[in-house]
C-alpha angles and dihedrals in degrees: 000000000000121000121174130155110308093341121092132180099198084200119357118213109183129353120193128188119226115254119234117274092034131102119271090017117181085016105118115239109212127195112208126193125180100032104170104238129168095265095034154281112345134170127233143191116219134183114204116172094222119222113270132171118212110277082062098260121137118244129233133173118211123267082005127121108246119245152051120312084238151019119255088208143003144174133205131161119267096237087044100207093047084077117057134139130175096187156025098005128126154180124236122172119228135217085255083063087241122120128250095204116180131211125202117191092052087041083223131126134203145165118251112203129206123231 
């Protein structure tokens, strides 16, 4: 389970961290099942870029949840609770800079594109 300011996973699956030359390189990609939503449990990929100093270490304040206070990009269904994994699904970026983001319950795959 990952907590950080303002930005909860309720359960995270799978994070991946973005390889170098691609966009986003060094952001962490998350992907988050079980978010609580008014209809319903949903799953969700986020991109945060985590607080690093500049030898590369994560920083993180005592007694203080580590993370950014956001997300630099996100994606969730349009109809929230129509996509919803509890396992073995992930988030990888391409060269493209879109998502492939997998979801395993359903056994389908799509791009998620940022806007």
């Amino acid at each position: 389970m990952v907590t950080v300011t303002r930005l909860t996973s309720v359960c995270s699956t799978n994070t991946t961290s973005v390889p170098q030359g691609l966009p986003g390189a060094g952001n962490l990609l998350l992907f988050s099942n079980n978010d609580p939503g008014p209809d319903g449990r949903y799953s969700a990929v986020v991109e945060i870029v985590p607080p690093m100093d500049d030898m590369g270490n994560y920083l993180l304040d005592e007694g203080q949840p580590l993370g950014p206070a956001g997300r630099t990009w996100s994606y969730t269904a349009p109809d929230p609770t129509s996509f919803h994994s509890v396992s073995i699904s992930s988030a990888h970026r391409l060269a493209n800079g879109h998502t492939l983001i997998t979801s395993g319950a359903q056994g389908r795959f799509f791009e998620g594109r940022m806007a």
